[in-house]
Each structure stands twice: as structure tokens, then as C-alpha cells.
VEXDOBA-322217 format. One record per residue (C-alpha): x negated, y negated, z; residue in one letter; residue number from 1. Coordinates in nm, 4 decimals, padded with zeros to 6 digits. Layout:
<mikes>
          X          Y          Z   rest    nr
          X          Y          Z      a   NUM
...
</mikes>
This chain:
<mikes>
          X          Y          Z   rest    nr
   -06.2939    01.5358    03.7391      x     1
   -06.0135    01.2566    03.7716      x     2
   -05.7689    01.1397    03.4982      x     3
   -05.5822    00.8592    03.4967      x     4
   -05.1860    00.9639    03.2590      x     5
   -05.0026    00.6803    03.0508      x     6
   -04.7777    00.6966    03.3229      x     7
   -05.0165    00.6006    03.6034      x     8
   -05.0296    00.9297    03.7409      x     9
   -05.4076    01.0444    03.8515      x    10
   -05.4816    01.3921    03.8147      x    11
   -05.7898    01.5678    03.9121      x    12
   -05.9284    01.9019    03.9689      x    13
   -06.0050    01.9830    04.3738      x    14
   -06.1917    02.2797    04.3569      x    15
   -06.1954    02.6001    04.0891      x    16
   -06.3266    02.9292    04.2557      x    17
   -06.4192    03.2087    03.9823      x    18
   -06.4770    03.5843    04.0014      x    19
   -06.7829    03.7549    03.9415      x    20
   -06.6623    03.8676    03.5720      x    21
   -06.6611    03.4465    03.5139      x    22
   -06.3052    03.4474    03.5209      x    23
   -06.1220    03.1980    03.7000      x    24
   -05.9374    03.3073    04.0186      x    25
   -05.8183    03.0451    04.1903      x    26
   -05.7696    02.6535    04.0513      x    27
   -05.7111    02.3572    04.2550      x    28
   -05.5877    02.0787    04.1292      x    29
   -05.4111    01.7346    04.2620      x    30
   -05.1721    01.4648    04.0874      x    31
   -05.0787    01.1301    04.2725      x    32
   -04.7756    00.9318    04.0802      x    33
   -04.7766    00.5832    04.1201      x    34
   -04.4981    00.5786    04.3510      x    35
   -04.7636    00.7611    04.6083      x    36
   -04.5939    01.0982    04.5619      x    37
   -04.8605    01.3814    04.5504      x    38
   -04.8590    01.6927    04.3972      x    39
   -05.0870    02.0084    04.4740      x    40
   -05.0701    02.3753    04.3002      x    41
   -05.3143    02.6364    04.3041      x    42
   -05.3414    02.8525    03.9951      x    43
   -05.3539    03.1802    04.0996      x    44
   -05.4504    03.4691    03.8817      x    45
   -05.2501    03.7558    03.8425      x    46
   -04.9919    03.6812    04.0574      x    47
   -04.6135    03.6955    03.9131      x    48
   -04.4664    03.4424    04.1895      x    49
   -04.4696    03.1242    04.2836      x    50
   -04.4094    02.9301    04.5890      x    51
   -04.2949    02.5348    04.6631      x    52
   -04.3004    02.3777    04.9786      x    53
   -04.1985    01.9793    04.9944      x    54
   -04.3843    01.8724    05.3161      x    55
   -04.2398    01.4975    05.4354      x    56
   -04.4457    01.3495    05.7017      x    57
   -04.1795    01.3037    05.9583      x    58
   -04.1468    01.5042    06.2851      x    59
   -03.9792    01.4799    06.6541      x    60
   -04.3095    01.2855    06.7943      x    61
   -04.1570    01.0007    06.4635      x    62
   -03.8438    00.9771    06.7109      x    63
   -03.7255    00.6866    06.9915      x    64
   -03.5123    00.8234    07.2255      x    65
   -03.1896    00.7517    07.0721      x    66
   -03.3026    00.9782    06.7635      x    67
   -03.4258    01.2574    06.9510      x    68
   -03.4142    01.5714    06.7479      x    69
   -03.2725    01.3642    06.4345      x    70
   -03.5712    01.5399    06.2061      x    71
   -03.4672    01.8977    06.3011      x    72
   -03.0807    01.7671    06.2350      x    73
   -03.2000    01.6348    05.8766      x    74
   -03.3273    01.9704    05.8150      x    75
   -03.0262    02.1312    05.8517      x    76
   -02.8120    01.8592    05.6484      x    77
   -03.0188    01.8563    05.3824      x    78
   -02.9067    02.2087    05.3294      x    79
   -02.5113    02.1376    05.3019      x    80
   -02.5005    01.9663    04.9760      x    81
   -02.6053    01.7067    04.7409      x    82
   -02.3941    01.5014    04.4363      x    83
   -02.4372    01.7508    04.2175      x    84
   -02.4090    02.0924    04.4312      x    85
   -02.2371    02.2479    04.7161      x    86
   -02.3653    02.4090    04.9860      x    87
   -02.2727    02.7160    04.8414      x    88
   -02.3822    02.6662    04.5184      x    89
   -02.7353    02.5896    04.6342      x    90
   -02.7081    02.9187    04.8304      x    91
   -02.5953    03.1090    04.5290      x    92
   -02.8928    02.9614    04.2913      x    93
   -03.1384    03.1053    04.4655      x    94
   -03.0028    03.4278    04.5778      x    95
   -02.9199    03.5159    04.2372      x    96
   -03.2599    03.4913    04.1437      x    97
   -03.3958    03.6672    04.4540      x    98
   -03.5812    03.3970    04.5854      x    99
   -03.6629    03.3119    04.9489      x   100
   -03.5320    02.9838    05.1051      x   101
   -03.6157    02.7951    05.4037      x   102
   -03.7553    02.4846    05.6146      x   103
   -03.8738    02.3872    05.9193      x   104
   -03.9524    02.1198    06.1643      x   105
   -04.2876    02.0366    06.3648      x   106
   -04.3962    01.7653    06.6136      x   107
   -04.5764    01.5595    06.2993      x   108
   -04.3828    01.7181    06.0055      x   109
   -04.1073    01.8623    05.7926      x   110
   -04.0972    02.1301    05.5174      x   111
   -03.8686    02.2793    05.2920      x   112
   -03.9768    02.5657    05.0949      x   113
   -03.8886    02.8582    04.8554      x   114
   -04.0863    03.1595    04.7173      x   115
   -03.9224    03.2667    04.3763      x   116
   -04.0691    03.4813    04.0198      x   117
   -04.2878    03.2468    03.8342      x   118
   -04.0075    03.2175    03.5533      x   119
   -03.7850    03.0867    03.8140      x   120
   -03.9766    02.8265    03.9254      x   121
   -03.8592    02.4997    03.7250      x   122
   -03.5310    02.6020    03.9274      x   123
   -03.6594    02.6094    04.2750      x   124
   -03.8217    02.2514    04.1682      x   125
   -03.5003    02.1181    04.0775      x   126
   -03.2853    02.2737    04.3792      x   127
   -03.5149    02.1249    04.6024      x   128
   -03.5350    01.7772    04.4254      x   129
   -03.1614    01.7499    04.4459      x   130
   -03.1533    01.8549    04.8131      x   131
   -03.4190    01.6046    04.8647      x   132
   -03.3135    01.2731    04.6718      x   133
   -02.9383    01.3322    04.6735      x   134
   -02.8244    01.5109    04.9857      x   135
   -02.4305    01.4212    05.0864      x   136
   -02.5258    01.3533    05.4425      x   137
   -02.1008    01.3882    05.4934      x   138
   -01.9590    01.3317    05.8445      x   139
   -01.7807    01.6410    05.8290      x   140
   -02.1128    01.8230    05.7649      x   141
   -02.2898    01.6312    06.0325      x   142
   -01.9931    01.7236    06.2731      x   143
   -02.0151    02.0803    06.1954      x   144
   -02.4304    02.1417    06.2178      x   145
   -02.3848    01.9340    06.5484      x   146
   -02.2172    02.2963    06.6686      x   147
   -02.4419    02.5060    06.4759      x   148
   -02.7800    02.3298    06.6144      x   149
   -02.6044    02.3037    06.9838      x   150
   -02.5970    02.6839    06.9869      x   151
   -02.9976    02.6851    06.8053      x   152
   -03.1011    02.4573    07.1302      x   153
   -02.8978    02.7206    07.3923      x   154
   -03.0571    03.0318    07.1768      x   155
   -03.4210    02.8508    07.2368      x   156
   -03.2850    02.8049    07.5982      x   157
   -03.2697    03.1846    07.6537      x   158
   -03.6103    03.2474    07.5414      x   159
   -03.8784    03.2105    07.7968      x   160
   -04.1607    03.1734    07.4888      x   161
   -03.9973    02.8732    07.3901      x   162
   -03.8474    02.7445    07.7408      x   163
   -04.2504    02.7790    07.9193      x   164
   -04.4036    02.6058    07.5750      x   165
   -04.1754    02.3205    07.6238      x   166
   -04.2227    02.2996    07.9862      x   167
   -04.6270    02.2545    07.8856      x   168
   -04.5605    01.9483    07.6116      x   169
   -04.3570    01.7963    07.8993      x   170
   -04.6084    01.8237    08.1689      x   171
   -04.9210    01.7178    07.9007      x   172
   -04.7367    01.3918    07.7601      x   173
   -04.4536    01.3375    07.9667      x   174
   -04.0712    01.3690    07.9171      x   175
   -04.0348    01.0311    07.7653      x   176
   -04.2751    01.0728    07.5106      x   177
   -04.2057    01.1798    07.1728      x   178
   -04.4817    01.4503    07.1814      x   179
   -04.3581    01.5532    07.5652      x   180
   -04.0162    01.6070    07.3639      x   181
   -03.8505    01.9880    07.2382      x   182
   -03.7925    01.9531    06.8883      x   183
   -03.4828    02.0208    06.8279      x   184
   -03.3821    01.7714    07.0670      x   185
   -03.1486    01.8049    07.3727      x   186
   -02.8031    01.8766    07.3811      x   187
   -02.7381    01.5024    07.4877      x   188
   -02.9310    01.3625    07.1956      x   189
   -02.7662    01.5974    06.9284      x   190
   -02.3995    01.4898    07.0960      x   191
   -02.4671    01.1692    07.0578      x   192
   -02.6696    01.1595    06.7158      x   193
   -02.4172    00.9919    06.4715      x   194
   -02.4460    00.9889    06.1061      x   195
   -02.5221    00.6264    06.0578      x   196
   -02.8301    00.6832    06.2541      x   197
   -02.9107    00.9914    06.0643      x   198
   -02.8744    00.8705    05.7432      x   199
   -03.1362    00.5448    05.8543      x   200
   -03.4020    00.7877    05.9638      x   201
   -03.3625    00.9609    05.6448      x   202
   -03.3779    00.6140    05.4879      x   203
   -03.6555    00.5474    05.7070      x   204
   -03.8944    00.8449    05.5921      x   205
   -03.8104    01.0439    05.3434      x   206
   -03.9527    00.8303    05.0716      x   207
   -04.2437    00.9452    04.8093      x   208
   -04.5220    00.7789    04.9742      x   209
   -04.4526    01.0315    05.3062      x   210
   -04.4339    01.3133    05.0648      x   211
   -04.6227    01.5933    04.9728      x   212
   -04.5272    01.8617    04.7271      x   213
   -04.7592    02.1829    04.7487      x   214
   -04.6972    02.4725    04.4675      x   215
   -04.8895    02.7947    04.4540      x   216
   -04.8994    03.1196    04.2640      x   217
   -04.8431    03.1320    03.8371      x   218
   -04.8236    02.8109    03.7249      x   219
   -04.9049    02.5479    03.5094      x   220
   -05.0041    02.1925    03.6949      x   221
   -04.8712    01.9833    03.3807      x   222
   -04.5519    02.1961    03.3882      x   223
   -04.4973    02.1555    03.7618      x   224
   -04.5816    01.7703    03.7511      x   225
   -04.2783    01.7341    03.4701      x   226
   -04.0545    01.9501    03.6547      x   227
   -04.0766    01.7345    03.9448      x   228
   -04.0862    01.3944    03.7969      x   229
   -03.7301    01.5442    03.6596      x   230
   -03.6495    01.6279    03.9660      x   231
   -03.7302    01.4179    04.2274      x   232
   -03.6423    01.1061    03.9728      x   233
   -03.2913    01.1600    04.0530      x   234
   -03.1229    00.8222    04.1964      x   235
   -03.4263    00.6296    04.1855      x   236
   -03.5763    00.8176    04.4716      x   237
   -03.8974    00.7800    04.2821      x   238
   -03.9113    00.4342    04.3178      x   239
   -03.8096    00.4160    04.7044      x   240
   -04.0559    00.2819    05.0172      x   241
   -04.0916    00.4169    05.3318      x   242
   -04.0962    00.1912    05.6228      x   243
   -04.4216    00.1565    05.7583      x   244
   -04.5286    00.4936    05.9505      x   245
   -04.5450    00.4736    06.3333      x   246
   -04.9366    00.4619    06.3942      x   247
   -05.1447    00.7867    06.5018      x   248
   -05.4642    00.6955    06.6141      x   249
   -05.7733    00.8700    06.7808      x   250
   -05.8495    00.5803    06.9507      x   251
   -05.9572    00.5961    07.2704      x   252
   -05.7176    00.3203    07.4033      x   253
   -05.3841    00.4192    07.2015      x   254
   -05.4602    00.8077    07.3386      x   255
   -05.1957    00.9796    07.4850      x   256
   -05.2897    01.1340    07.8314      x   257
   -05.2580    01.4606    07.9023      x   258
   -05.1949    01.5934    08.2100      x   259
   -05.3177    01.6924    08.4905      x   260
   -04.9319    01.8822    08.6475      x   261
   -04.7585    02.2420    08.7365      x   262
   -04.3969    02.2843    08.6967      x   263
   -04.1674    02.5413    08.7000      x   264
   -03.7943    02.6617    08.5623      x   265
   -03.6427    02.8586    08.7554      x   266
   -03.4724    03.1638    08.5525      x   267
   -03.3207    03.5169    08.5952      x   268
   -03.5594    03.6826    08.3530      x   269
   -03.7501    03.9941    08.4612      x   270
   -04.0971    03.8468    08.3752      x   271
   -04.2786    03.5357    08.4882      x   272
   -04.4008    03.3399    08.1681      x   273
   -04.6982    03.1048    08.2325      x   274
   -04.9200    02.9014    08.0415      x   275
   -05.2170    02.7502    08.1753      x   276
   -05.3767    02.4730    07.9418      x   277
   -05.5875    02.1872    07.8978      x   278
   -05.6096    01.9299    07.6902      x   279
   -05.7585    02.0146    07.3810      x   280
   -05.8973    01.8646    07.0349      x   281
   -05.7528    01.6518    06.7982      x   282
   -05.6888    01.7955    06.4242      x   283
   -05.9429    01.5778    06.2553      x   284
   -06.2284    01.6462    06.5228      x   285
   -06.5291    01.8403    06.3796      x   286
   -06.5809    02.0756    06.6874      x   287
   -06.2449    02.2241    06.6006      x   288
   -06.4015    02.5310    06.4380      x   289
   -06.5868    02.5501    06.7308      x   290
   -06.2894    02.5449    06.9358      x   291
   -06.1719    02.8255    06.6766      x   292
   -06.4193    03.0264    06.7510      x   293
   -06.3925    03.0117    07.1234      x   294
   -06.0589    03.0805    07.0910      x   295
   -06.0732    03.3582    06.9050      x   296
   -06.3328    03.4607    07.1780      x   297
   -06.1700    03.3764    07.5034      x   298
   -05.8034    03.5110    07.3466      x   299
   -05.7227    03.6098    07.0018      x   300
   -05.7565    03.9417    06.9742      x   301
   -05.7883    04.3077    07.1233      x   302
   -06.1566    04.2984    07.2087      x   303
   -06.1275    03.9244    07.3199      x   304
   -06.1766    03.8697    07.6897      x   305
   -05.8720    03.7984    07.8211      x   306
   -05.6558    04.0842    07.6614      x   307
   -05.9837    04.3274    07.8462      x   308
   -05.9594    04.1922    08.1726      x   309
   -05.6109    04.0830    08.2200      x   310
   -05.4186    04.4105    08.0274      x   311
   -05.7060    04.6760    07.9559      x   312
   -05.9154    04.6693    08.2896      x   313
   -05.6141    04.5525    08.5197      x   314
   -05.3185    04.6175    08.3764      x   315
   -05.1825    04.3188    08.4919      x   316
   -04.9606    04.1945    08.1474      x   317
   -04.8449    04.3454    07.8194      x   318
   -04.9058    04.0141    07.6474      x   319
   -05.1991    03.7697    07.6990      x   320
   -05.3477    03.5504    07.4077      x   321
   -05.5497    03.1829    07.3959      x   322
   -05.4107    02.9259    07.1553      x   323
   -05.5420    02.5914    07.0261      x   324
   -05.2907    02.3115    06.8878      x   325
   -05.4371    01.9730    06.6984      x   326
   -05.2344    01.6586    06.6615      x   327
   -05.3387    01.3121    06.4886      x   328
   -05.4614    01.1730    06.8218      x   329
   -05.4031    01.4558    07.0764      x   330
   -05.4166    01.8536    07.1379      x   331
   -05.3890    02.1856    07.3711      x   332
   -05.5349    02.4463    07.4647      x   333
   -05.3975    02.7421    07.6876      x   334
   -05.3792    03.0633    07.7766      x   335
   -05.0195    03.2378    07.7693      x   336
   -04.8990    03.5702    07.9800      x   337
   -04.6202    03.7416    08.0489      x   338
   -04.6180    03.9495    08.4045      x   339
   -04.3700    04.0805    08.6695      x   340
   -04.3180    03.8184    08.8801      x   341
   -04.5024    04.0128    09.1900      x   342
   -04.8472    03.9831    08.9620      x   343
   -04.8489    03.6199    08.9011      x   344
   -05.0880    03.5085    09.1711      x   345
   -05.3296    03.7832    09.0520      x   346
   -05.2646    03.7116    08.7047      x   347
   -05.3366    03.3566    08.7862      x   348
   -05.6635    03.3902    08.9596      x   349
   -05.8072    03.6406    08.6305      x   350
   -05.7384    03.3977    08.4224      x   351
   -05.8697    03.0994    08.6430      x   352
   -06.2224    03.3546    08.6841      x   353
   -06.2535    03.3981    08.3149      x   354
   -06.2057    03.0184    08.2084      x   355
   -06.4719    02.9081    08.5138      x   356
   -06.6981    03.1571    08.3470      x   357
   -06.6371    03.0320    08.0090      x   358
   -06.6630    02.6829    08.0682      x   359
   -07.0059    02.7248    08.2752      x   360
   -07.1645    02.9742    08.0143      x   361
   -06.9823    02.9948    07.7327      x   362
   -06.9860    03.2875    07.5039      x   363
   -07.2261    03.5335    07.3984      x   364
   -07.3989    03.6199    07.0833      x   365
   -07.1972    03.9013    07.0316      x   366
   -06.9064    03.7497    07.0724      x   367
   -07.0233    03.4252    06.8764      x   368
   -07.0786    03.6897    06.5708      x   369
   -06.7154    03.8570    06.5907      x   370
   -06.4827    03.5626    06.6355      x   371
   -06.6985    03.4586    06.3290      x   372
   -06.5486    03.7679    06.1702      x   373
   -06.1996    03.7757    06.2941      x   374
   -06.1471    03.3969    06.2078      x   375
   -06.3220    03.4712    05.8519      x   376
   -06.1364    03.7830    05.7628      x   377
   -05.7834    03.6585    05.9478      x   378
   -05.8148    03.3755    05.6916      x   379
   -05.8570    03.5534    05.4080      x   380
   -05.6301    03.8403    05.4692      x   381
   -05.3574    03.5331    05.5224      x   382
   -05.3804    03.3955    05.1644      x   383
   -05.3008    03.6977    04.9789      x   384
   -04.9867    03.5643    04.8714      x   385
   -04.8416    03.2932    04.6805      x   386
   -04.6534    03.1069    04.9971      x   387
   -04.9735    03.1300    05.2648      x   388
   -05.1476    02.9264    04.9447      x   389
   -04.8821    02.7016    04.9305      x   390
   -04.8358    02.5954    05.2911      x   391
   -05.2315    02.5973    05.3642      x   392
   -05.2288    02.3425    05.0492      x   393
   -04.9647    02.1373    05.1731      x   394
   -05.0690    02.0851    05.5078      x   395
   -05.3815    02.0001    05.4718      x   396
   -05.3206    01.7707    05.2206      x   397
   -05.0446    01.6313    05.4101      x   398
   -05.1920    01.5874    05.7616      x   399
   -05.5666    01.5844    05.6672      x   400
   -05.5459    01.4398    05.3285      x   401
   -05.7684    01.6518    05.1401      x   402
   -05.7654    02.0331    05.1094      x   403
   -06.0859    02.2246    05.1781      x   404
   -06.2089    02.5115    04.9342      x   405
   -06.1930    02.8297    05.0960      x   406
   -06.5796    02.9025    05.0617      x   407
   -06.6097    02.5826    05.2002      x   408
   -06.4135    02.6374    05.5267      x   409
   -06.5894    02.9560    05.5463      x   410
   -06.8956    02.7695    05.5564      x   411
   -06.7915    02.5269    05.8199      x   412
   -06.6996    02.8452    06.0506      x   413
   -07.0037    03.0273    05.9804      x   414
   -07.2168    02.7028    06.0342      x   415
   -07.0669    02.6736    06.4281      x   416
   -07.3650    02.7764    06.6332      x   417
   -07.3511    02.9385    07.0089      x   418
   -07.4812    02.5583    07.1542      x   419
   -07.1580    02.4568    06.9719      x   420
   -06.9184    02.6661    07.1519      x   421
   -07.0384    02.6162    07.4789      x   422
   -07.0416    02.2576    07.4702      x   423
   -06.7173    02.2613    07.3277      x   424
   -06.6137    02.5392    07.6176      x   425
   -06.7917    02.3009    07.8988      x   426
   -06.5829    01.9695    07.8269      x   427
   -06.2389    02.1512    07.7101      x   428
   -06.1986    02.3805    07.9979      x   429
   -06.3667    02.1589    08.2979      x   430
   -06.0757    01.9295    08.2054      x   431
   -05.7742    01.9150    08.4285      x   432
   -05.5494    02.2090    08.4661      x   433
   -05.1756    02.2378    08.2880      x   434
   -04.9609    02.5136    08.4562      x   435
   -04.5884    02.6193    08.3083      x   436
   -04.3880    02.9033    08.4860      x   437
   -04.0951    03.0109    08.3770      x   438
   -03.9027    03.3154    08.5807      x   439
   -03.7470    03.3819    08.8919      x   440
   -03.7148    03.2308    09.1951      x   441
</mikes>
């Protein structure tokens, strides 16, 4: 059902799930304003919160060189006050409600979001609208997160986790690539970031038609769709245009290459942290449930095949898990462990072994049946809450541009057949190897 508002807003219902009483459980529903702003809640019943997340379509791989790490910087500015509030005061709205308050920053997007009590909703709307149309952007602010994100970059720098997963992105797309890039940028780029060139990528992005705005728990959709007209109408933003996105295409020309390479960083920890990956499946591929069930398979959880032969049979690692990442027109796969140095060549050739054996035979039945399970029930068991609702909604409709009915997902997953999977397992792991160490010498 689609309905076109007085004010050129179109509203329809996405998808209604009801329980077996007839009530309704869940409702869906979707509102694009004419300036190309779009708004998604899901009704939930019986919940007494209510979660907003503000998704902007603007991440590091958006970045040239000169503005590397200038979408993780916005994040932070955003944060130290608007025309109307202080830092402090923002702070103090929020916390004297009891709400939760954060963002973040990805390769392909941004998101601000808070998780308050359903009556307290129509403020988080309105703090957030402020932050988001009327943000200060001072010089003295700009000089001052400079520090605080300086010492966020050296705080990444002492974790191996982050330091090996870097190392990957740079060896899969190269270090002048905006993918290749750490997201937070480099301590050269945030020394010389200044605020002109902040406030034009700000200018550049964060405009309605790059915006989604995803609300889930106890709600009305009418009431949210007023509150944020109010509150994202502030200084015209409403009526503001995004320069034209940089394009993202699957094509097989525009592609970016990945790999193959092997590097290493040298570092006094007392493990070795590796990754060895592949490149993997791009987010709007079809064979990505596949790829989710393989995963799920090959690394993602106690029973899966790498935590048996790697920590239960050998003892090799405390921590060993598979991962898939999708992008518009790229992806990874890999496999990530942690070992004493003096185990990495043996921890290397299990893992090698068990991805030769994948990608020749695939999976089995068995194992077909329970990453099934454990993808189905992981799901599930993550939206019990008002923000997992929210930030499923808002990603999806954000970087997929639609959002998929649970039962329907479910479907898709339980549809994936064992041909599938090793097809899928065949091309993604016969592809050129990835390696990332990071450890001693």
C-alpha cells in the first residue's frame, strides 16, 4: 500500500508480520519526503523503547587523499555543538533521560544513533536533527578533536585486531585506494585536515537525498515523520542537494582488484595475528547467503571446522573464526587467528588444508543443515531489541535500498542448497591468497 501526503511525502507499508493470536507484532513501514529524505520505523509490540539511527551515505572509501579520514573527523564534530546547543548541553539531554548515545564510521557509511524510553523519543529526534543540520563545525573544536582522534588512531595502533585488519584492506585494494585506506585516517591526514575542507565534505554529503533515518521500537510512523520534518527542517537543510555521489559499480571494468600479496608489521606483541583472505562477494550478489552459510560452516562457531581443527584437535590458537565483508562493487573473505609466534607456520598450513578441502568439496549435509540453524537462530536472537531493529532497518535500506521481511530472509537462507555452497566455496577460495601478520620479528 503506497500513499502519496499533501506535502509530497509517499508513505507505504513494507511488510506487517502478525502473531498467531492475529495480533500485529511487528509493522514496517517507509516515508520518502520530496527532498529524497527517507524515513523507516518498525512498530514493535510491547516494547517500551525506542531507537533512532540517522545513517548518511558517506564513508572513508567517499575520500581523495587530501580528505583522508575527514568522515570519521565529522563524526566526532558533529558531537561538539550546534546553534542552538553546546556540547554539553547535548550531553546533558540525553543523560538525563537515560538514553544511550553514539555513532560510527564505516568504509561506505556513517551513523549516529540513540536508544531512549518511547516517551523520550520526539527528543532524541530533535537532538539529533540539530546535531545534523546545524552543527558549529568551530576551529577551536576542530583543533581540539584533531588531539582527541590522534590518540583514537595510536589506541587502534596498539591493537593487533585492528593493526592485521588494516594490513588486509591495504594488501586487497592497495594503499592509495580509498577502500585500501584505515578509517580513521592517518596521523598525516588528520594533521593536515583543516576546517575549510571539513566543512566542504560536510557540504558535500550530508544532504537529505544521502540520508536515511531508521526508528524502531514504540512508535507511531505519523508521529516520527512530524518530529523529523521539525527537526531536520532546521536552516533549510531540508531543501539542500548533495553533490553527485562518487559511483559504485559492480561492473566488471570499474572493479577494484583484489589482491593477490603477504605483508607483515613487525610488533612486540606476544602473539602473531594473521589473516588469510580472498576476495569475496559483493553486498548485492545473490550467492551471499550462500557465502553465509559457508561461513558459518568453515568458521563461525564452536562446532565449525576451523575452531575443531585449529583449537580443539591441535591446540594451536585460542581464537580462530571465518568472516565475510560485502561492499557496493567489492568484498573479503578470511580466516583470522591469533597464535604464539613459534605456531604460525603450523597454524598456517591447518588453515591452508582446511580451505583446499573446502574449496574442492565443499561442505556436508550436516553441516549445510546447522549453519542453516546458527545463521537462522543468530538472526533472530539479534533483533530482540529495539536498536538491532533499527540498525538492520537502516542499513539495508540505506546500502541495499529496500529492507527484507524477516520471514523472507529466512527463506532466502533456508532456500541455499549444498550445490550452492560448494560452487560458491570452489570460485571464492581457489582465488588468490591474502596473508596479514602482525607480531614479532
Amino acid at each position: 500500500m503506497q500513499a502519496r501526503a499533501s506535502s509530497g511525502a509517499i508513505t507505504r507499508t513494507v511488510h506487517t508480520v502478525t502473531g498467531a493470536d492475529g495480533l500485529v507484532v511487528s509493522h514496517v513501514r517507509r516515508t520518502r519526503l520530496p527532498s529524497g529524505l527517507r524515513i523507516v520505523t518498525e512498530q514493535m509490540a510491547g516494547a517500551r523503547s525506542a531507537s533512532i539511527g540517522v545513517w548518511v551515505g558517506v564513508g572513508s572509501r567517499d575520500e581523495r587523499a587530501t580528505t583522508h579520514g575527514a568522515s570519521h573527523f565529522l563524526e566526532h564534530l558533529l558531537f561538539k555543538g550546534t546553534t542552538e546547543r553546546s556540547a554539553l548541553d547535548i550531553s546533558i539531554e540525553l543523560d538525563a533521560v537515560g538514553g544511550e548515545f553514539n555513532a560510527f564510521t564505516a568504509k561506505e557509511y556513517t551513523c549516529f544513533h540513540a536508544r531512549v524510553l518511547s516517551d523520550d523519543l520526539p527528543l532524541a529526534v530533535d537532538v539529533l536533527g540539530d546535531m545534523i543540520t546545524g552543527s558549529v563545525i568551530a576551529t577551536h573544536d576542530v583543533d581540539a578533536e584533531r588531539d582527541v582522534i590522534l590518540d583514537e588512531i595510536a589506541m587502534h595502533d596498539d591493537d593487533p585486531d585492528d593493526v592485521v585488519q588494516n594490513l588486509l584492506a591495504e594488501l586487497a585494494w592497495g594503499a592509495d585506494s580509498a577502500l585500501g585506506r584505515p578509517i580513521a585516517g592517518t596521523t598525516g591526514s588528520i594533521e593536515a585536515m583543516t576546517p575549510a575542507q571539513i566543512k566542504r565534505f560536510y557540504r558535500r554529503h550530508y544532504a537529505p537525498s544521502n540520508t536515511v533515518i531508521s526508528v524502531a521500537g514504540a512508535l507511531d510512523h505519523a508521529a516520527v515523520v512530524r518530529a523529523v520534518k521539525k527537526a531536520f527542517g532546521r536552516h533549510g537543510w531540508l531543501e539542500t542537494q548533495a553533490a553527485p555521489a562518487p559511483a559504485r559499480t559492480t561492473t566488471a571494468r570499474r572493479r577494484p582488484k583484489v589482491g593477490p600479496g603477504e605483508g607483515r608489521v613487525d610488533r612486540p606483541f606476544e602473539q602473531v595475528n594473521l589473516v588469510i583472505g580472498r576476495e569475496g562477494l559483493t553486498r548485492d550478489d545473490d550467492r551471499r547467503y550462500a557465502l553465509g552459510v559457508l561461513n558459518t560452516a568453515l568458521g563461525g562457531g564452536t562446532s565449525s571446522r576451523l575452531f575443531q581443527e585449529v583449537r580443539e584437535l591441535r591446540g594451536l590458537a585460542y581464537s580462530v573464526y571465518s568472516f565475510a565483508s560485502h561492499y557496493a562493487d567489492s568484498g573479503l573473505v578470511g580466516v583470522a587467528v591469533g597464535c604464539l609466534p613459534d605456531r604460525t607456520d603450523e597454524v598456517l598450513a591447518v588453515v591452508r588444508d582446511q580451505l583446499r578441502l573446502i574449496a574442492a568439496d565443499g561442505i556436508t549435509e550436516e553441516e549445510l543443515s546447522r549453519g542453516k540453524g546458527q545463521l537462522v537462530g543468530g538472526m533472530i536472537l539479534g533483533l530482540e531489541d529495539s536498536g538491532s531493529r533499527m540498525m538492520r532497518l537502516g542499513k539495508n535500506e540505506l546500502v541495499n535500498g529496500e529492507v527484507l521481511g524477516i520471514d523472507e530472509v529466512i527463506a532466502r537462507i533456508e532456500a541455499v542448497t549444498l550445490d550452492e555452497v560448494r560452487e560458491v566455496a570452489a570460485e571464492v577460495f581457489g582465488r588468490p591468497e591474502l596473508l596479514a601478520l602482525v607480531g614479532p620479528a
